[in-house]
C-alpha positions as a Markdown table, in Angstrom:
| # | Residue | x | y | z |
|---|---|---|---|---|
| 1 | Unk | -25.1 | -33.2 | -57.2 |
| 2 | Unk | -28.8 | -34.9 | -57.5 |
| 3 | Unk | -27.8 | -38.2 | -55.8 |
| 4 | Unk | -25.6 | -37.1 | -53.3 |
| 5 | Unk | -28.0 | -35.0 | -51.6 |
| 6 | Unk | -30.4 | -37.9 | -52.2 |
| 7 | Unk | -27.6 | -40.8 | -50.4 |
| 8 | Unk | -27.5 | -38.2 | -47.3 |
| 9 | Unk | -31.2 | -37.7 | -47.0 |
| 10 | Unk | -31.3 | -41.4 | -46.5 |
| 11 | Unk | -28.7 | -41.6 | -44.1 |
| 12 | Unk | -30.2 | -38.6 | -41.7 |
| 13 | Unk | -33.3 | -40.7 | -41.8 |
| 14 | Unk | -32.0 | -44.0 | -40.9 |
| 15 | Unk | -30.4 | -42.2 | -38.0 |
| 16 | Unk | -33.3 | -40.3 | -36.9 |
| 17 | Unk | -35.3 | -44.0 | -36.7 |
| 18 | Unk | -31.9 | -45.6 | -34.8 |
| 19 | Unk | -32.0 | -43.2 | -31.7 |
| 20 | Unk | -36.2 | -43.6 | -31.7 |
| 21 | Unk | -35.6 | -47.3 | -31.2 |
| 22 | Unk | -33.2 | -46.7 | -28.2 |
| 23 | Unk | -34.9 | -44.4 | -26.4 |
| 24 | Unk | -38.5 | -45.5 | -26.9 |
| 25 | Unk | -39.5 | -48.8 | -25.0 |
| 26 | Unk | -41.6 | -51.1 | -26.8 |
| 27 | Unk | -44.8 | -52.2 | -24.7 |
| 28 | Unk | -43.2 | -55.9 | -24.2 |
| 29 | Unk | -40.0 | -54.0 | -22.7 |
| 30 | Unk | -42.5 | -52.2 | -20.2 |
| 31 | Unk | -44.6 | -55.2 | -19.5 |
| 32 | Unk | -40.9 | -57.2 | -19.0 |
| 33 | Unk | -39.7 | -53.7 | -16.5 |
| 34 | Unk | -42.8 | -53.6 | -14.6 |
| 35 | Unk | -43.0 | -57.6 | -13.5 |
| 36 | Unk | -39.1 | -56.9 | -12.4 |
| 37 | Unk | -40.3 | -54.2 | -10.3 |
| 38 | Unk | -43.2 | -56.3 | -8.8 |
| 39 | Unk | -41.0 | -58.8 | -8.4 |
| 40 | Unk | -38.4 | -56.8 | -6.3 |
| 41 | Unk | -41.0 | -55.3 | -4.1 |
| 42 | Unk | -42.6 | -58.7 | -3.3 |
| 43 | Unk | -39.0 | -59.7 | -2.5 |
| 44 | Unk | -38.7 | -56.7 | -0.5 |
| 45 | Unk | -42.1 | -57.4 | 1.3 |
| 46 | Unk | -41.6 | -60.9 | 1.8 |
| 47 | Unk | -38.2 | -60.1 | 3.6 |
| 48 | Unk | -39.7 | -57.5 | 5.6 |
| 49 | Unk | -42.7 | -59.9 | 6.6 |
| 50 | Unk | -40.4 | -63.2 | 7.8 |
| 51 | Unk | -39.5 | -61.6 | 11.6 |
| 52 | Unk | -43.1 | -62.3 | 12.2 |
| 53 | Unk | -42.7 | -65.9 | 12.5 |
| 54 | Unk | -40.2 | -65.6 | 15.2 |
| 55 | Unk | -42.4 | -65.1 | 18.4 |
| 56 | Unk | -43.9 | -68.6 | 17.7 |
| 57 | Unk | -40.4 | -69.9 | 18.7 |
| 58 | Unk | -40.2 | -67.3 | 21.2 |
| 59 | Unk | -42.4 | -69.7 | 23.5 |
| 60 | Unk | -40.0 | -72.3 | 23.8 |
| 61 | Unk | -38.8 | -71.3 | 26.9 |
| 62 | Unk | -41.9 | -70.4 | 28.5 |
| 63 | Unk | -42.6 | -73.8 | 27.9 |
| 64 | Unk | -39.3 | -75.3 | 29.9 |
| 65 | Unk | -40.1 | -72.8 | 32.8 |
| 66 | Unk | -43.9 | -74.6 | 33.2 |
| 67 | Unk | -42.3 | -78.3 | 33.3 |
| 68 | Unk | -39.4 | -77.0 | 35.8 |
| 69 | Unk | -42.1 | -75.6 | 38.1 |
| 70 | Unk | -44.6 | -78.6 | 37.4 |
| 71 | Unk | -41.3 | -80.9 | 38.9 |
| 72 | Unk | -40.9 | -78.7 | 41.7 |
| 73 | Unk | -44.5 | -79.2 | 42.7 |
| 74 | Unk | -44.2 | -82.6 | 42.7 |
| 75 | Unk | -44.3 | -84.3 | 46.5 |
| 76 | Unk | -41.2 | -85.1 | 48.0 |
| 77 | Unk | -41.5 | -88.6 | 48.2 |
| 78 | Unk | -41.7 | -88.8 | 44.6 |
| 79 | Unk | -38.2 | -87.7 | 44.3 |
| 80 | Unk | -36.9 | -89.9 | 47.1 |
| 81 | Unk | -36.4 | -87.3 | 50.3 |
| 82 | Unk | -38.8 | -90.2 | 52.4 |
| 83 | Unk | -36.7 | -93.2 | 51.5 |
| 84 | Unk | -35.2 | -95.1 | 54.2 |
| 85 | Unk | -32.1 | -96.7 | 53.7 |
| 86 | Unk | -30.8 | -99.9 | 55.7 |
| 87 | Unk | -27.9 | -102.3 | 55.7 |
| 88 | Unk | -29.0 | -104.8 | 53.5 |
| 89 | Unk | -26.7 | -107.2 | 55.8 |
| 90 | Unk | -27.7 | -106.2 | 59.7 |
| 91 | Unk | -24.7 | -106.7 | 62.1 |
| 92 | Unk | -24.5 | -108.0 | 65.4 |
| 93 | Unk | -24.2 | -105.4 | 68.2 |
| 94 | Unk | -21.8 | -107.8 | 70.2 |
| 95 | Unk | -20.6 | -110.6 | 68.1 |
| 96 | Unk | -18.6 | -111.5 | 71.0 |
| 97 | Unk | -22.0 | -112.8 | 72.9 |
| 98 | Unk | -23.3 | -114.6 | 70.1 |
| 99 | Unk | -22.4 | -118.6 | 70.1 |
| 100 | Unk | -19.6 | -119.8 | 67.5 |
| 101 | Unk | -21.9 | -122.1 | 66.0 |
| 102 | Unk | -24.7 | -120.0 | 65.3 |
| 103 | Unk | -22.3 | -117.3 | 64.1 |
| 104 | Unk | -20.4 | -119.8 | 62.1 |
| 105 | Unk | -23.3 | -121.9 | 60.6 |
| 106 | Unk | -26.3 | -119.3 | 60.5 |
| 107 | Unk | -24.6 | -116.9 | 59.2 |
| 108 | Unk | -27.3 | -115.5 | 56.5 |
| 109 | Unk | -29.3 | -113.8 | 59.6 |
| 110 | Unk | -28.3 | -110.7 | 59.0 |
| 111 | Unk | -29.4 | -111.0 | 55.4 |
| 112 | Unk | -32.5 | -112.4 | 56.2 |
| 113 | Unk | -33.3 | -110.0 | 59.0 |
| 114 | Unk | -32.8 | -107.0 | 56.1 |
| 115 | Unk | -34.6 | -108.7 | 53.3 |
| 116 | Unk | -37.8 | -109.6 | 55.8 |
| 117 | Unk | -37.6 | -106.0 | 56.9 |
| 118 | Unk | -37.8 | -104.8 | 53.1 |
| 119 | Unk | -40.5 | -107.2 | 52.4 |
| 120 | Unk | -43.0 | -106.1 | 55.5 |
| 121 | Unk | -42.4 | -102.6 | 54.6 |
| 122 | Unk | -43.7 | -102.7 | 51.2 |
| 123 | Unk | -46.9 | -103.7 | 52.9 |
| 124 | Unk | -47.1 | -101.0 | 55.5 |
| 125 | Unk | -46.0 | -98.5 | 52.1 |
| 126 | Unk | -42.7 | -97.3 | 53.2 |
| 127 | Unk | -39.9 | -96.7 | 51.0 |
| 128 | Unk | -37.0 | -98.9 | 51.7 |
| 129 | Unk | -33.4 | -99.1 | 50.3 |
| 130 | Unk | -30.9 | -101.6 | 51.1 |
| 131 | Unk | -27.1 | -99.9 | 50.7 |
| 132 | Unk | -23.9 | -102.3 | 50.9 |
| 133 | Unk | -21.0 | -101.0 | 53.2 |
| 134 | Unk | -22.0 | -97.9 | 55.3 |
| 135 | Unk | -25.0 | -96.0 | 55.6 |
| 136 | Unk | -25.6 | -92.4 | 54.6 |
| 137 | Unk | -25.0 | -89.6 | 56.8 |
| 138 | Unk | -28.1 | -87.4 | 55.7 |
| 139 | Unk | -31.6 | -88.6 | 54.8 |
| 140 | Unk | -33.6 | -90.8 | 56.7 |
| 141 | Unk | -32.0 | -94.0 | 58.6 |
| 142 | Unk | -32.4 | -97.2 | 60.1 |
| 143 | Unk | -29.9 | -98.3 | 62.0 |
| 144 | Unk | -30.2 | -102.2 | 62.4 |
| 145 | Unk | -28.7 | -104.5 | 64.6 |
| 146 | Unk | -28.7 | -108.2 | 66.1 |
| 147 | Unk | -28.7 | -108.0 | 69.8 |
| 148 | Unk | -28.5 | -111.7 | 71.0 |
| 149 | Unk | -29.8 | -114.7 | 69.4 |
| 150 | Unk | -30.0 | -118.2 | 71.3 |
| 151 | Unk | -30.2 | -121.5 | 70.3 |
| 152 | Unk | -31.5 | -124.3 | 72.6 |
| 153 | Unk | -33.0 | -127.4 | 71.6 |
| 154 | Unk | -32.9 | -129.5 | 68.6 |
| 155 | Unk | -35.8 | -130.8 | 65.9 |
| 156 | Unk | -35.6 | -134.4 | 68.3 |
| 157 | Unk | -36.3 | -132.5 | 71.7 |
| 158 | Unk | -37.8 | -129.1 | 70.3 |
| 159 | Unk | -36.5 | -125.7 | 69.6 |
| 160 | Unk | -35.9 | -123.5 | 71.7 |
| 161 | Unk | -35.0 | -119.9 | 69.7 |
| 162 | Unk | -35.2 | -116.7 | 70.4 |
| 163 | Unk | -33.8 | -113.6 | 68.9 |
| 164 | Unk | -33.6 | -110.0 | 69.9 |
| 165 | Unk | -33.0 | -106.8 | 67.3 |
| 166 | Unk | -32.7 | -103.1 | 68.1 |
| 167 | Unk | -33.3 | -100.5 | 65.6 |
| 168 | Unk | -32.9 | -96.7 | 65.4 |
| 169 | Unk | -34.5 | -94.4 | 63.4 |
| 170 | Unk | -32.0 | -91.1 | 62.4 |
| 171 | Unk | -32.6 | -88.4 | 60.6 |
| 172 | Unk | -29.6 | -86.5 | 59.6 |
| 173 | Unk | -27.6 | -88.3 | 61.8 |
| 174 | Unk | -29.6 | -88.0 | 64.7 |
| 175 | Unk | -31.5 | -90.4 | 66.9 |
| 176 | Unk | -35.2 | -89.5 | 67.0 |
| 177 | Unk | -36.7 | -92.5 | 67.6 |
| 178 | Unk | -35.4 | -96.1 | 68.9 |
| 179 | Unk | -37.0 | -99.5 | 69.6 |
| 180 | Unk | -36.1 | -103.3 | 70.9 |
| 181 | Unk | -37.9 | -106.5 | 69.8 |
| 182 | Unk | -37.9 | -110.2 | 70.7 |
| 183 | Unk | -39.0 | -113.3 | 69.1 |
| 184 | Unk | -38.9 | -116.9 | 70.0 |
| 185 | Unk | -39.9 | -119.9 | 68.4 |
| 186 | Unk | -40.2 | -123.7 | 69.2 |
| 187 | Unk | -39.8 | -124.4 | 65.4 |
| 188 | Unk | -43.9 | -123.8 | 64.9 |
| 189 | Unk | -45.6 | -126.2 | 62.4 |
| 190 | Unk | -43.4 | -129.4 | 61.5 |
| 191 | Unk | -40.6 | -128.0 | 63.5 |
| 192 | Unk | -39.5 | -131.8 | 64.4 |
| 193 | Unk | -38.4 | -131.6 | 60.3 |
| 194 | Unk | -36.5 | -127.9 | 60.6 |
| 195 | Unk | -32.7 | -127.4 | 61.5 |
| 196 | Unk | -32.0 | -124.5 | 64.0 |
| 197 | Unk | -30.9 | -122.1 | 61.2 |
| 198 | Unk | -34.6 | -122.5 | 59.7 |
| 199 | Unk | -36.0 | -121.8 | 63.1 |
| 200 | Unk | -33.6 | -118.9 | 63.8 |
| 201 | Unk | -34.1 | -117.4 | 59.9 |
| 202 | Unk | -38.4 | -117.5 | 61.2 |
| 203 | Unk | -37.5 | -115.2 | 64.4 |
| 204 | Unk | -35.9 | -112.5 | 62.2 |
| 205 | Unk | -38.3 | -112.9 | 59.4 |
| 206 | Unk | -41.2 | -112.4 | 62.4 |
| 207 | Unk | -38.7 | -109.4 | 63.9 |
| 208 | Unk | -38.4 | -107.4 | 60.0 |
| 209 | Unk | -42.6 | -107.4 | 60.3 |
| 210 | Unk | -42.4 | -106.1 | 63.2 |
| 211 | Unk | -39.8 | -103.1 | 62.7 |
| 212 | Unk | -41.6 | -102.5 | 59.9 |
| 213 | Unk | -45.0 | -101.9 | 61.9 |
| 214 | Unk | -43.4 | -99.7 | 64.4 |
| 215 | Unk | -41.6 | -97.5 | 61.9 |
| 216 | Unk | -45.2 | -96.9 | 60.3 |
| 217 | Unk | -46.2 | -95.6 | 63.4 |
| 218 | Unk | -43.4 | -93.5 | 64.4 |
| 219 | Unk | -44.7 | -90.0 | 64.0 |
| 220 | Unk | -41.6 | -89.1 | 62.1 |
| 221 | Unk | -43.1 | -90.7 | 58.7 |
């Protein structure tokens, strides 16, 4: 009966230490508990904190409405409401009164009467466009056109050239301004050397500075 009593005495005190062991933490278990916690609450805190970096990129838009109203500010020339538009080849008004042969062989006046315009108006600072076909119904216009032109004369006798233009200044469609010029020319220096066509193309060169001085002056630019 001695070592019986003895064999259970052992095993009530092994199981005494077994349930100390699972119910007591060790200080390496608390240290290893506690740095989870502080680890959950600076996850907790961090997640709460990020919403704070979102009014920075808030200001994106404030910064689109200041560049829309910095372009609206900006003068109206700059986005082309003052631009004049004009054939970049200028008809005649009656072809029917204009001679075969200077129809038929100068035929680049028209041309040359747009381009000389476009040219002189640079200088007197007005916006010019040329357009192919037909001219806009709206915006600012300048209706073009070769009256008459005559060509008398020869480089062996002398020149005798003259041209007349007519040109109309629309806004919208409507005429708010008009005016007629005339050039002539006896060929000018070495004219004994130029054909008529040269002669003609230095009337309507002569005529574009012109319209392009009286369209400065119109009160309507």
């Amino acid at each position: 009966m001695k070592y019986p009593l003895i064999a259970l005495t052992a095993l009530a005190l092994s199981g005494c230490n077994s349930t100390d062991n699972n119910t007591t933490a060790s200080p390496s278990n608390l240290q290893t508990n506690n740095a989870a916690v502080s680890s959950a609450e600076a996850s907790k805190a961090t997640t709460h904190t990020a919403p704070a970096a979102a009014p920075a990129s808030a200001q994106a838009p404030q910064q689109d409405s200041v560049s829309k109203a910095n372009l609206a500010k900006a003068p109206k020339s700059a986005q082309g409401d003052e631009v004049i538009y004009i054939l970049a080849n200028v008809p005649y008004s009656q072809p029917n009164v204009i001679a075969d042969n200077v129809r038929n062989e100068c035929y680049q006046l028209g041309n040359q009467f747009s381009d000389s315009l476009l040219k002189y108006a640079k200088a007197q600072r007005l916006a010019i466009k040329q357009v192919q076909g037909e001219l806009p119904q709206s915006g600012k216009v300048l209706q073009l056109s070769i009256d008459n032109v005559y060509s008398g004369g020869n480089a062996f006798i002398g020149h005798r050239k003259s041209a007349s233009v007519s040109a109309k200044l629309m806004i919208d469609g409507k005429v708010v301004d008009s005016t007629s010029k005339t050039r002539n020319s006896a060929g000018g220096f070495l004219g004994g050397f130029k054909g008529s066509c040269s002669v003609l193309a230095h009337t309507v060169n002569t005529l574009g500075s012109d319209i392009a001085k009286w369209a400065k002056s119109s009160k309507h630019f």
